[in-house]
C-alpha positions as CSV (number, residue, x, y, z in Angstrom):
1,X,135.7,92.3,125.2
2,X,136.9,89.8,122.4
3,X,135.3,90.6,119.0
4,X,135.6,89.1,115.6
5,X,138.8,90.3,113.8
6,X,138.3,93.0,111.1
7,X,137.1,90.5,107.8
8,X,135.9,87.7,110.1
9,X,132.4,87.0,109.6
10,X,131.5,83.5,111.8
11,X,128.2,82.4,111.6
12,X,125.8,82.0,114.1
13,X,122.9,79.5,114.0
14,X,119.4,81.1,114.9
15,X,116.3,79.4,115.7
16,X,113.5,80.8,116.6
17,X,110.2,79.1,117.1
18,X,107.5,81.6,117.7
19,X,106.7,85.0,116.7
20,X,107.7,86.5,119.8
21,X,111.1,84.1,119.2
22,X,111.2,86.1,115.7
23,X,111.6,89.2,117.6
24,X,114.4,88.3,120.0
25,X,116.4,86.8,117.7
26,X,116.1,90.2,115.2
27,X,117.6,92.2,118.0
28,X,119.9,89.6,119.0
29,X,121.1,89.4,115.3
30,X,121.3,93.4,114.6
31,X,123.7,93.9,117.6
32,X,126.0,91.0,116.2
33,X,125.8,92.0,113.2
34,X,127.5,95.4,114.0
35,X,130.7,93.1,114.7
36,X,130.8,90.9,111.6
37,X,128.9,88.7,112.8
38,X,126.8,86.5,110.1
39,X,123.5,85.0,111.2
40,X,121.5,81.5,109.4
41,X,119.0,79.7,110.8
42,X,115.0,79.7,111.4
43,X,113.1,82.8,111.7
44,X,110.6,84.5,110.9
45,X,110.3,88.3,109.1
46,X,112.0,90.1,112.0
47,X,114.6,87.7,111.5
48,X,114.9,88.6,107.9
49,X,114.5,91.9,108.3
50,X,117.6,92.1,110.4
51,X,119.8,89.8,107.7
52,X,119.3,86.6,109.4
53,X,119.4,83.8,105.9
54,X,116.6,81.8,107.0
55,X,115.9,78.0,105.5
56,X,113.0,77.7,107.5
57,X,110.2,79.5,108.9
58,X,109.2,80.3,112.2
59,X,106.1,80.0,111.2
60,X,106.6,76.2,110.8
61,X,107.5,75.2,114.3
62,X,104.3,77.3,116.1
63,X,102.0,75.7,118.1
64,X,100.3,75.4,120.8
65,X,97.9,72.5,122.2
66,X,98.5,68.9,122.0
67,X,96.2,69.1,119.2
68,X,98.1,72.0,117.1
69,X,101.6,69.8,118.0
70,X,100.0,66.5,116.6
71,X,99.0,68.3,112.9
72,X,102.5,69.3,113.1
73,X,104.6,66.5,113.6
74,X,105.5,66.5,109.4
75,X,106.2,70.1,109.5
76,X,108.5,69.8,112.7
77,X,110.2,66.5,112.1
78,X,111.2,68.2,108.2
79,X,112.3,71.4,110.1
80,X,114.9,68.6,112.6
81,X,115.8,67.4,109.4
82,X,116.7,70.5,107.2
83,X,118.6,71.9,110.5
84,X,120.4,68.7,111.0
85,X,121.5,68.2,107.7
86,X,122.6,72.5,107.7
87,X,124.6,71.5,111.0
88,X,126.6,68.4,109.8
89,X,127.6,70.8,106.6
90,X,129.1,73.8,108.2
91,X,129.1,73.4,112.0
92,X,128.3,77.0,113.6
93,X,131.0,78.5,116.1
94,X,127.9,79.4,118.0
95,X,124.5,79.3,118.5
96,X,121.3,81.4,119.7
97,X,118.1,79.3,120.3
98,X,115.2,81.0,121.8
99,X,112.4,79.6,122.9
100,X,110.4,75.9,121.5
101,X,112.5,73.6,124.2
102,X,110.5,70.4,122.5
103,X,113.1,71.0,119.1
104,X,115.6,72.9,120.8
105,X,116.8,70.8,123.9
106,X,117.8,68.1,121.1
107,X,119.3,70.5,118.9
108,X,121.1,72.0,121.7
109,X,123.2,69.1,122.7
110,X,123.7,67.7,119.1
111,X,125.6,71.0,118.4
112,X,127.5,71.1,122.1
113,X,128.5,67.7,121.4
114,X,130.2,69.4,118.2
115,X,132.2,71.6,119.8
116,X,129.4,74.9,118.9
117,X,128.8,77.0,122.1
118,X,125.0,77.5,122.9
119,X,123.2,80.2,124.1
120,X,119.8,80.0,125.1
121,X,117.3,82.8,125.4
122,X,114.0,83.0,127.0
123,X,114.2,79.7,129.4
124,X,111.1,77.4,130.0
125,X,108.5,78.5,132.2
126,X,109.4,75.6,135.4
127,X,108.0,78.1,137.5
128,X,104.4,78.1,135.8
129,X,104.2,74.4,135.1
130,X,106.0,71.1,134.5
131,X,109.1,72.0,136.9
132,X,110.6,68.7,135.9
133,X,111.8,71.0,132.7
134,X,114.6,72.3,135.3
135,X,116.4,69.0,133.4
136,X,115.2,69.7,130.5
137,X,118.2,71.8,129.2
138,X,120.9,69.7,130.7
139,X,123.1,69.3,128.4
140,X,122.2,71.6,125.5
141,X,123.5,75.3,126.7
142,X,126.3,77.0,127.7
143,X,124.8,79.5,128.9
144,X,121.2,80.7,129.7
145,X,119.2,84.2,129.0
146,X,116.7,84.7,131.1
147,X,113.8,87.6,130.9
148,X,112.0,87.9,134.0
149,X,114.2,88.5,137.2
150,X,113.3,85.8,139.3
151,X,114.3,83.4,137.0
152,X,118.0,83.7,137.1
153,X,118.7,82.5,140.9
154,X,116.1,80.0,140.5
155,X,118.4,78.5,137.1
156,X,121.4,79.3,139.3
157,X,120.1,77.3,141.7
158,X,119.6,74.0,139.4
159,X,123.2,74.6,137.9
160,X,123.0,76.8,135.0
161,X,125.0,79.6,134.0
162,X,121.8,81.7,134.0
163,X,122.0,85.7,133.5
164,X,118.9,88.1,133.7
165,X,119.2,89.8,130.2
166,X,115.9,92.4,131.4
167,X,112.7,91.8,129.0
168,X,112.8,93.3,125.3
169,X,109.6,94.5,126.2
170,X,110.9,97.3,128.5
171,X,113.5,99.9,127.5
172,X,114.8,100.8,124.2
173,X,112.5,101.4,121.4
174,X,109.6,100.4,123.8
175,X,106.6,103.4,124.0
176,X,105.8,104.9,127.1
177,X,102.1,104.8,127.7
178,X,100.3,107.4,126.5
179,X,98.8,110.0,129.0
180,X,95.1,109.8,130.5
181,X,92.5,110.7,127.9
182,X,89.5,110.2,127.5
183,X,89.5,108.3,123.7
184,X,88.1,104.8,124.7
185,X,90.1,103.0,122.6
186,X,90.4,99.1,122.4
187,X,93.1,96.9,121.1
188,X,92.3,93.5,120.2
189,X,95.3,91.2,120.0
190,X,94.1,87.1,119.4
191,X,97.3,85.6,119.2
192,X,100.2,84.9,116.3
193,X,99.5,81.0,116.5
194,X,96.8,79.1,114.2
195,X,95.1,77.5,116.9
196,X,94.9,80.8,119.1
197,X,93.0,82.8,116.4
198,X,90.8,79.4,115.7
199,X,89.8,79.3,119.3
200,X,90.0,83.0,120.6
201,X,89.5,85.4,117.4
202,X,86.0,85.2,117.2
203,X,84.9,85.8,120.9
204,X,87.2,88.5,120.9
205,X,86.0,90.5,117.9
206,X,82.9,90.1,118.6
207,X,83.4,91.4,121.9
208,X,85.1,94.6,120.5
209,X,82.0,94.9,118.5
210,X,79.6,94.6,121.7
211,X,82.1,97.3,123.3
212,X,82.0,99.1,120.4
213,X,78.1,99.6,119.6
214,X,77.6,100.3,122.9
215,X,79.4,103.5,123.0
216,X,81.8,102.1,125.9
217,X,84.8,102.5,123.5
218,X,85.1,104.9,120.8
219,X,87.1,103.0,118.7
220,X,88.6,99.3,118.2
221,X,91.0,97.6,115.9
222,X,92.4,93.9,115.4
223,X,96.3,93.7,116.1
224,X,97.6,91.1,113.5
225,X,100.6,89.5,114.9
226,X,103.7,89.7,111.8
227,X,103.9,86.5,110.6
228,X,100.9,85.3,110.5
229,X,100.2,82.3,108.6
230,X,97.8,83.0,105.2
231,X,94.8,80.9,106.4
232,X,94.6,82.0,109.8
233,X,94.8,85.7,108.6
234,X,92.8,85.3,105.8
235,X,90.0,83.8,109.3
236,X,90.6,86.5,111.3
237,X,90.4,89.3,108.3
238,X,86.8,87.7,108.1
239,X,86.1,88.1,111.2
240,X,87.0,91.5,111.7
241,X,85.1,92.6,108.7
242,X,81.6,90.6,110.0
243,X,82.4,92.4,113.4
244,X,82.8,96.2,111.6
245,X,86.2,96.4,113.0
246,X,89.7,97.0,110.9
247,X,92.9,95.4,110.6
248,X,96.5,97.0,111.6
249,X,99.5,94.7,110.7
250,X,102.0,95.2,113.5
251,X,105.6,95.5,112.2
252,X,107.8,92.8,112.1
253,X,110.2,93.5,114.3
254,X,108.5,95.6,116.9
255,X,105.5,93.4,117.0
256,X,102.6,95.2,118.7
257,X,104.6,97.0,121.4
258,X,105.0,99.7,118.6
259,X,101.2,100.4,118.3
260,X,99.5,99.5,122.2
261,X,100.7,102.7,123.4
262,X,97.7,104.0,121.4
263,X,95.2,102.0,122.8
264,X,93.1,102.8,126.6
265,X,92.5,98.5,127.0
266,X,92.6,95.4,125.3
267,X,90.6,91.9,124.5
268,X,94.1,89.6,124.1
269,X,95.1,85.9,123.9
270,X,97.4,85.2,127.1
271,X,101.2,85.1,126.2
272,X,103.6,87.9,125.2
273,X,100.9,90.1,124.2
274,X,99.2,90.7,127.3
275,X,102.7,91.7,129.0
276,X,103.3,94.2,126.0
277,X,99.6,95.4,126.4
278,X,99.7,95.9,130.5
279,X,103.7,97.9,129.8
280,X,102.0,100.0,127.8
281,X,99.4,101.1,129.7
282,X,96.5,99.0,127.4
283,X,95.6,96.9,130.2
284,X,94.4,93.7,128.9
285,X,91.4,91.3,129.7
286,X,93.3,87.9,129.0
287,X,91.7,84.9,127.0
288,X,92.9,81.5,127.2
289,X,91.7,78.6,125.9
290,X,93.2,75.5,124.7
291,X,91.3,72.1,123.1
292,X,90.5,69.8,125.5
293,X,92.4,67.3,126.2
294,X,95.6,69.6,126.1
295,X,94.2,71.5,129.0
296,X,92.9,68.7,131.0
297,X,96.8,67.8,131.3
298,X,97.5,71.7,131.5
299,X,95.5,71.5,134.4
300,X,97.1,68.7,136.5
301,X,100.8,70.2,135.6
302,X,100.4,74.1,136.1
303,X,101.4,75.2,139.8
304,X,100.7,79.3,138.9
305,X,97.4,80.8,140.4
306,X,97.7,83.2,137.7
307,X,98.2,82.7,133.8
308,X,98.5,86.1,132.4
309,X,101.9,87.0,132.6
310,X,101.7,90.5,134.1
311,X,99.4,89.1,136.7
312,X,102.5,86.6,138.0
313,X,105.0,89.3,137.7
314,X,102.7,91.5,140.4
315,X,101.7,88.6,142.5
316,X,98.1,88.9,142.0
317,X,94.8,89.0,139.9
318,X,95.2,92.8,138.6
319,X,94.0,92.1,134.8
320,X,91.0,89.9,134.2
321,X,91.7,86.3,133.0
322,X,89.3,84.4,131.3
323,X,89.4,80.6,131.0
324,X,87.5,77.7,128.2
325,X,84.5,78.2,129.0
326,X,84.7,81.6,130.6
327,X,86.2,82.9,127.0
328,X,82.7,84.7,125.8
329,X,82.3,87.8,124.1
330,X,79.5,89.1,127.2
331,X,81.8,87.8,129.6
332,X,84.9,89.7,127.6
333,X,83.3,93.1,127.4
334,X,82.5,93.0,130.6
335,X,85.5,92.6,131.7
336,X,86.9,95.2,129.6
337,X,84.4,97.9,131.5
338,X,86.8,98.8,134.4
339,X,89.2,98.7,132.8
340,X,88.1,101.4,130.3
341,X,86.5,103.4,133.1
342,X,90.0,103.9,135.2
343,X,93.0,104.5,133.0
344,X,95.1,106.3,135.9
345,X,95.7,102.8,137.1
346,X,96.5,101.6,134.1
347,X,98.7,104.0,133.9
348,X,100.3,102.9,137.6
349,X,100.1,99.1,136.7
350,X,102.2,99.6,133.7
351,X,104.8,101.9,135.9
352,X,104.5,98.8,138.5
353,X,105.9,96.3,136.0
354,X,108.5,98.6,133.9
355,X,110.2,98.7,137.8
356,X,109.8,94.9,138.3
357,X,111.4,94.4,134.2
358,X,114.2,97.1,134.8
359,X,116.6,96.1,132.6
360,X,120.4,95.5,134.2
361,X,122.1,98.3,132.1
362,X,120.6,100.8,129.7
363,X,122.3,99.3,126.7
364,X,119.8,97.9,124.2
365,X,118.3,94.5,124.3
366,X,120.3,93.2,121.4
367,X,123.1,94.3,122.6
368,X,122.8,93.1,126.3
369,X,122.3,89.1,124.6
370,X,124.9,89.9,122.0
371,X,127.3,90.6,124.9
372,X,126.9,86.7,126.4
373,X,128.3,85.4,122.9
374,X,130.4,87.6,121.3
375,X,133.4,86.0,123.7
376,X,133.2,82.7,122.0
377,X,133.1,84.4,118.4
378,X,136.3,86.2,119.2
């Protein structure tokens, strides 16, 4: 393996453009970082936790509905500009983006074209919607990191140089779920975007509140996603407090995974979280709900029966998904019931998808990324 020479500290550009981004990126970073290798770019506070200098904020570029993208057209195009303006002053030797294609397929090929090797991590989901993204990336990587297995012969296939990395989810500093018992407890998890905690927080507290008075859970607690942004946690900190429940700030660079092996079930916004809920034996009831006009185009483009995550990687409904409409706080708690009254197979669910996520090595998940660029630093 070529490393950086003893005193050689090349930089590598980061960007990041969600809080689950924020995370890879951290671990990514750490693991170059024990070869001299100096990281700059846009992050989040996992990224700056782990030394990353970041001139912008992760925060900035996350979104999610046509709606939330639209209110942030200033805030991304100023992001394009500040990177662009970065690049053209000190080219990287390399770069890592992960995740937000819409910024990062154009940044991508602006930097190839300047002789800076690009690594992508977490690749689009083609096989969940809009498969035309297969082209999406021509042009702006070197290489590809991919995080669910199927994914890297189906990238193969269009002509990447795609390589299954394993989930950071699974392995290393991830919990192991905690044993049957019969504490009741309920995570609540609404999302690290604006618009997910404006749509979804309030259904789901109030939910955990139901479940709560009720006796069906013992306890429940609101999972604030690190990074959140001051208004929206200022929302959901109201919320919680109207709905009798209290606030845990999940660490930066662990992001919940570190606290749901506590937890018996949970009430969660669909993404990353509900994966890291199901691993760790908190088996969620999933909430999605976008404005409207966003998901009357979501629905002519996605080509998934499922939209929970762990529910795609086991081929079939085994957590409860809840959709517009269906996103009520009855129709939550509810769902949560069997969940709560059955945690052996929540237990065998989240043993199900550790085997489906094994990791190719047992090297960390930094380190497994880190391995991809470290090459083209040398």
């Amino acid at each position: 393996m070529t490393v950086p020479r003893r005193g050689l500290v090349p930089e590598v550009l980061v960007v990041a453009g969600e809080a689950s981004g924020d995370r890879i990126a951290a671990l990514v970073a750490r693991a170059l970082a024990a070869h001299g290798v100096r990281c700059a770019g846009v992050g989040g506070a996992a990224c700056r936790a782990a030394g990353v200098e970041t001139f912008a904020d992760t925060r900035e570029l996350s979104a999610m509905g046509l709606a939330d993208v639209a209110a942030r057209l200033p805030v991304l195009a100023g992001a394009l500009a500040r990177l662009a303006a970065r690049v053209r002053r000190a080219p990287p030797r390399a770069a890592l983006l992960v995740n937000f294609t819409e910024l990062n397929q154009h940044l991508g090929r602006a930097l190839r074209a300047r002789g800076t090797r690009v690594l992508w991590c977490v690749a689009p989901q083609v096989w969940a919607w809009r498969p035309g993204r297969l082209q999406a990336l021509r042009g702006a990587t070197d290489r590809l990191a991919v995080i669910l297995p199927f994914e890297q012969a189906l990238w193969r296939d269009a002509g990447y140089d795609a390589v299954y990395v394993g989930h950071p989810s699974v392995g290393g500093s991830a919990p192991a779920p905690a044993p049957p018992s019969p504490r009741r407890a309920l995570a609540i998890l609404p999302g690290s975007r604006a618009g997910e905690i404006a749509r979804l927080a309030a259904p789901l507290t109030e939910a955990g509140a139901s479940l709560l008075a009720s006796g069906a859970v013992t306890s429940a607690c609101v999972l604030v996603a690190p990074g959140l942004a001051s208004p929206s946690r200022l929302h959901l900190a109201m919320l919680a407090r109207r709905a009798g429940l209290p606030l845990a700030d999940a660490p930066a660079e662990g992001g919940a995974t570190s606290l749901l092996a506590g937890f018996d079930a949970s009430l969660c916004a669909s993404g990353t979280a509900s994966l890291e809920a199901a691993l760790a034996g908190a088996s969620p009831v999933v909430a999605y709900r976008l404005d409207r006009l966003a998901y009357a185009v979501a629905r002519r483009l996605v080509r998934t029966p499922h939209i929970a995550l762990p529910n795609v990687l086991l081929g079939r409904r085994a957590f409860p998904e809840l959709v517009q409409g269906e996103v009520t706080p009855a129709r939550l708690a509810a769902s949560a019931l069997p969940l709560l009254a059955d945690r052996p197979a929540s237990l065998r669910l989240a043993a199900e998808l550790g085997a489906i996520l094994a990791p190719p090595s047992p090297a960390p998940f930094g380190d497994r990324v880190a391995e991809l660029m470290l090459p083209w630093l040398g």
